[in-house]
Structures are given as structure tokens and as C-alpha cells.
DOLUM-975796 format. One record per atom (N, C-alpha, C): residue number from 1; residue in three letters; atom name; x, y, z. Coordinates in pm, whole numbers, plus 50000, padded with zeros to 5 digits. Atoms other than C-alpha are relative to their C-alpha. Layout:
<pados>
NUM, ALA, CA, X, Y, Z
...
</pados>
This chain:
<pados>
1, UNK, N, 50081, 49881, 50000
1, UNK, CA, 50000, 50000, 50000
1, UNK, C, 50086, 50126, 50000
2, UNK, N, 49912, 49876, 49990
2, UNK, CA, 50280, 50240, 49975
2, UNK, C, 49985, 50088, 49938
3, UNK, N, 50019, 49946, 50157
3, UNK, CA, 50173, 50384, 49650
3, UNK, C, 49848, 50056, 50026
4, UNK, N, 50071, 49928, 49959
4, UNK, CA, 49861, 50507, 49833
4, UNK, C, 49991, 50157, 49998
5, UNK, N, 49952, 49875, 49988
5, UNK, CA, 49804, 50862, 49797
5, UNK, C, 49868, 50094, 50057
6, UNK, N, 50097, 49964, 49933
6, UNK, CA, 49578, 51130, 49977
6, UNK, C, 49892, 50024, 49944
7, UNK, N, 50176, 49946, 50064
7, UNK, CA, 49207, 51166, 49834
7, UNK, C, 49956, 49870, 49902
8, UNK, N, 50072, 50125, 50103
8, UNK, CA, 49120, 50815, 49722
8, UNK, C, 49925, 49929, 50030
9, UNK, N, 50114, 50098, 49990
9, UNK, CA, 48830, 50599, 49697
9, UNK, C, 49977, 49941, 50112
10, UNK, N, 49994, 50118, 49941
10, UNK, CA, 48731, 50449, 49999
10, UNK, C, 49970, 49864, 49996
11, UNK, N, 50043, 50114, 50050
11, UNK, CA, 48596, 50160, 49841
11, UNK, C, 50111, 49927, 49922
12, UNK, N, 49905, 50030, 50090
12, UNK, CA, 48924, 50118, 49692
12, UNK, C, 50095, 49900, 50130
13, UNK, N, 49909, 50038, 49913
13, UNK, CA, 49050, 50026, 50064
13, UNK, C, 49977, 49860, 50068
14, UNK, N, 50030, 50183, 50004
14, UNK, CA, 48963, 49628, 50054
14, UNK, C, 50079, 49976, 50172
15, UNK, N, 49981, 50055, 49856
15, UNK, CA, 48918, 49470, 50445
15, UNK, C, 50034, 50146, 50095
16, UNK, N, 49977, 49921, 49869
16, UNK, CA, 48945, 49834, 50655
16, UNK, C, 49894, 49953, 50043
17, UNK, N, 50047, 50026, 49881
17, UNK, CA, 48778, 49811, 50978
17, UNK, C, 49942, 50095, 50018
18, UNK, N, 50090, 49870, 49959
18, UNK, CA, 48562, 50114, 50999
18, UNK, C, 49930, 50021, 50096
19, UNK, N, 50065, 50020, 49882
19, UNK, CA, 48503, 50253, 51296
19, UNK, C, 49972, 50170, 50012
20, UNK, N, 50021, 49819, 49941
20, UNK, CA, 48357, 50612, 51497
20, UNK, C, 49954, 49986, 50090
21, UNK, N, 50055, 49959, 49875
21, UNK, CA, 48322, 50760, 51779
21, UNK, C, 49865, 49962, 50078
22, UNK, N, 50137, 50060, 49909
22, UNK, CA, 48099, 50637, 52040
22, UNK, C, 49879, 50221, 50020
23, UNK, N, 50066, 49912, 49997
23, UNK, CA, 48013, 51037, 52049
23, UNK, C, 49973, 50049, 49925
24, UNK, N, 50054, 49965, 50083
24, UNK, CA, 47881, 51066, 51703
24, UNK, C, 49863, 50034, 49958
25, UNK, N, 50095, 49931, 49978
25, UNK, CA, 47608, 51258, 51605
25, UNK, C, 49869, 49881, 49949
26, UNK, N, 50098, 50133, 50018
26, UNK, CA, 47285, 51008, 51552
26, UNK, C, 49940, 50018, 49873
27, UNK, N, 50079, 49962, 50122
27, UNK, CA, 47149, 51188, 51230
27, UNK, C, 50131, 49953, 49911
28, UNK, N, 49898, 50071, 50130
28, UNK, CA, 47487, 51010, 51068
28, UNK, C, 50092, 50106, 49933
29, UNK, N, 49883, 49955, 49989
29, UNK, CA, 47724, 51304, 51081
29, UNK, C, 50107, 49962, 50062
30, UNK, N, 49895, 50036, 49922
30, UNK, CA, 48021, 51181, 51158
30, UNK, C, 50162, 49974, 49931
31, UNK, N, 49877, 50046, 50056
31, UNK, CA, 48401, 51094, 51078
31, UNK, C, 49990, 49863, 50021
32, UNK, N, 49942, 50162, 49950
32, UNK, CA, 48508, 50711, 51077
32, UNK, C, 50143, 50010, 49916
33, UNK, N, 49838, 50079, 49951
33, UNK, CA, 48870, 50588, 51127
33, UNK, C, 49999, 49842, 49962
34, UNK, N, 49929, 50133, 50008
34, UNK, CA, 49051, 50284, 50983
34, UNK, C, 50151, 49975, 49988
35, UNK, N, 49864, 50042, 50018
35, UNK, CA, 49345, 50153, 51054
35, UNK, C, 50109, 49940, 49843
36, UNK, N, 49937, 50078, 50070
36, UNK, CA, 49582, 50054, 50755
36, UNK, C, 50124, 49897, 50012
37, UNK, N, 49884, 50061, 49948
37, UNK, CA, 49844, 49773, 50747
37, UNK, C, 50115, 50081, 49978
38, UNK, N, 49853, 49967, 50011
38, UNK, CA, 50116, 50011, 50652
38, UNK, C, 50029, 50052, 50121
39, UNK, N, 49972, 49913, 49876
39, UNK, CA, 50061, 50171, 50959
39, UNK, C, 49919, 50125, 49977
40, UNK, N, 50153, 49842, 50067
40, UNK, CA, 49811, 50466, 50811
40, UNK, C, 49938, 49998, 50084
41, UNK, N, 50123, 49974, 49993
41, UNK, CA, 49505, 50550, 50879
41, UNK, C, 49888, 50099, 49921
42, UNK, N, 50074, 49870, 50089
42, UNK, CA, 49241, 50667, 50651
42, UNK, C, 49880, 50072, 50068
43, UNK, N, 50110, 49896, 49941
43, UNK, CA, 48965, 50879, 50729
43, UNK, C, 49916, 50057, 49920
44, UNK, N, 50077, 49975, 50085
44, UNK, CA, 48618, 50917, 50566
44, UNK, C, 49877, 50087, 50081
45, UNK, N, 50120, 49989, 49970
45, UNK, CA, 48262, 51056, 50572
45, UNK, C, 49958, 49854, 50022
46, UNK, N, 50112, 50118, 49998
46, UNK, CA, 47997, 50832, 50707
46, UNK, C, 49912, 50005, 49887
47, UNK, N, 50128, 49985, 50095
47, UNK, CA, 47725, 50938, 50496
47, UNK, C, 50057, 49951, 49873
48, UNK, N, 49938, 50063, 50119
48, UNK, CA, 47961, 50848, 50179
48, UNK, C, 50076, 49879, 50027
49, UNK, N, 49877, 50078, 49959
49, UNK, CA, 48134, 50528, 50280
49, UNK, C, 50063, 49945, 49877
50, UNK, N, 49933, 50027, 50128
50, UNK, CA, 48218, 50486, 49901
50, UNK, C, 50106, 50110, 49956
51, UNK, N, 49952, 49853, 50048
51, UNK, CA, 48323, 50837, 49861
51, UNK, C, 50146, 49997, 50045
52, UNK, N, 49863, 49934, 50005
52, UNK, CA, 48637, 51028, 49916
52, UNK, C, 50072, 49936, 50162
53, UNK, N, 49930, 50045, 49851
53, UNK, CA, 48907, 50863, 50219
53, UNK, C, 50121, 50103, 50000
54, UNK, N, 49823, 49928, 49953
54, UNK, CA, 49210, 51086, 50343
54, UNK, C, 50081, 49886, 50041
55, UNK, N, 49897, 50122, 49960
55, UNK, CA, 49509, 50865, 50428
55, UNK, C, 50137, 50100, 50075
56, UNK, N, 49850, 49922, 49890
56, UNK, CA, 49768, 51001, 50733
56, UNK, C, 50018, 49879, 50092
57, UNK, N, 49918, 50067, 49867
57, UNK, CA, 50061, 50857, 50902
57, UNK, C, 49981, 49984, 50099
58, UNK, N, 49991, 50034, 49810
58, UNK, CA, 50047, 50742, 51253
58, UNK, C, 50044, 50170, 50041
59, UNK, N, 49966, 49920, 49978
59, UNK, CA, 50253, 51030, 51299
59, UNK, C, 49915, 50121, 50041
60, UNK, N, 50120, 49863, 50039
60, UNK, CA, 50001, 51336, 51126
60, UNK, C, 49875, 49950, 50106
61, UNK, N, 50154, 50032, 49925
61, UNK, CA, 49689, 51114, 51322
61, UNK, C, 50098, 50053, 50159
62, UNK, N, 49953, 49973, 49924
62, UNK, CA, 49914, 51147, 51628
62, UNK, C, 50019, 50155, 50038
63, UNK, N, 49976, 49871, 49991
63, UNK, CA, 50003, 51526, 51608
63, UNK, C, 49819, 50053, 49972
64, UNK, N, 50150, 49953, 49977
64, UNK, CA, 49591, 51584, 51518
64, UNK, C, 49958, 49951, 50124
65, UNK, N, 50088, 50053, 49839
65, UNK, CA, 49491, 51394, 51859
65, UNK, C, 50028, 50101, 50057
66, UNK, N, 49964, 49940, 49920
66, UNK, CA, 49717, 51553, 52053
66, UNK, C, 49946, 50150, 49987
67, UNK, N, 50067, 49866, 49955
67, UNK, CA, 49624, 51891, 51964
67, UNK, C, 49818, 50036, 50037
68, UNK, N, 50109, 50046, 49915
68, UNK, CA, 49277, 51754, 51989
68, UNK, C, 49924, 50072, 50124
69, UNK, N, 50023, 50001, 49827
69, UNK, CA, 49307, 51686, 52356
69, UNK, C, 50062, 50168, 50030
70, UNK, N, 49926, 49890, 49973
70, UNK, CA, 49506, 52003, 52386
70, UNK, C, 49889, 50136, 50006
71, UNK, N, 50117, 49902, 50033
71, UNK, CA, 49195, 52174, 52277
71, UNK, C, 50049, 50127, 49867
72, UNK, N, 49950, 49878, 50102
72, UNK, CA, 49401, 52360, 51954
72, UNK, C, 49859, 50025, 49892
73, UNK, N, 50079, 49938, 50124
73, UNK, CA, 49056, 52366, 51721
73, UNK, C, 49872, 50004, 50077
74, UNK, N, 50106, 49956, 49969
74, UNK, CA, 48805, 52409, 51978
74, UNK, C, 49904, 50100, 49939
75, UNK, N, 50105, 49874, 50081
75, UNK, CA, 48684, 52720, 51795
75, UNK, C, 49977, 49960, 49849
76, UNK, N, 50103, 50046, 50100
76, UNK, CA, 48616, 52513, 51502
76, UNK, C, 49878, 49973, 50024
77, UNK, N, 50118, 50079, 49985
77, UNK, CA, 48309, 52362, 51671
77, UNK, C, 49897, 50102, 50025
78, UNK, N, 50119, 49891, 49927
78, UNK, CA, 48092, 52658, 51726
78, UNK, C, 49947, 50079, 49834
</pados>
């Protein structure tokens, strides 16, 4: 999967594990998370699970948590 690149098919990503937040919204807004074997992780809409996947390093998912928890995009949510 090395040859992966960012903005592709999620239907293209044969056996992920698709998962989301236990605090997702119930009307089916939401992000879902899958792990890849390279060590990735892509990242889609729910509402499209065919549609468009992002694909980031451990690393990039790592540096988005943390600022996360840190609270760095709180003022996105409003």
C-alpha cells in the first residue's frame, strides 16, 4: 500500500475496519477511522462510505489527537 496517495476511493480500501466515535452525532454526521496495514490511517465521511478517504501517518493522526486533547481547534466547533 505504499503507493497510496491522499484523496482516494474508499471503496478502493479492501478489508478496513471502519470505525467512529461512540460520540457521534445520531442523524449520521460523523468521521470514521481505519486503521491501515502500513501503519496509516484513513479517514472518511459516514454518509459516503464509498466516497472520498484521506490517508495520514500514525505520525500526522498522532500530532491531530494531541492537539485535539490540547483543545488547539476548539473554535472550530461553534
Amino acid at each position: 500500500m505504499d503507493d497510496i496517495s491522499n484523496g482516494m476511493s474508499a471503496s478502493e480500501l479492501e478489508g478496513a475496519r471502519w470505525r467512529k466515535s461512540a460520540h457521534s452525532n445520531p442523524s449520521g454526521n460523523c468521521v470514521e477511522l481505519a486503521p491501515l496495514p502500513d501503519g496509516g490511517v484513513a479517514v472518511r465521511n459516514s454518509r459516503h462510505p464509498a466516497g472520498p478517504a484521506l490517508i495520514y501517518s500514525r505520525g500526522e493522526m498522532a500530532a491531530f489527537i494531541q492537539g485535539a486533547k490540547d483543545g488547539e481547534f476548539d473554535d472550530l466547533a461553534f
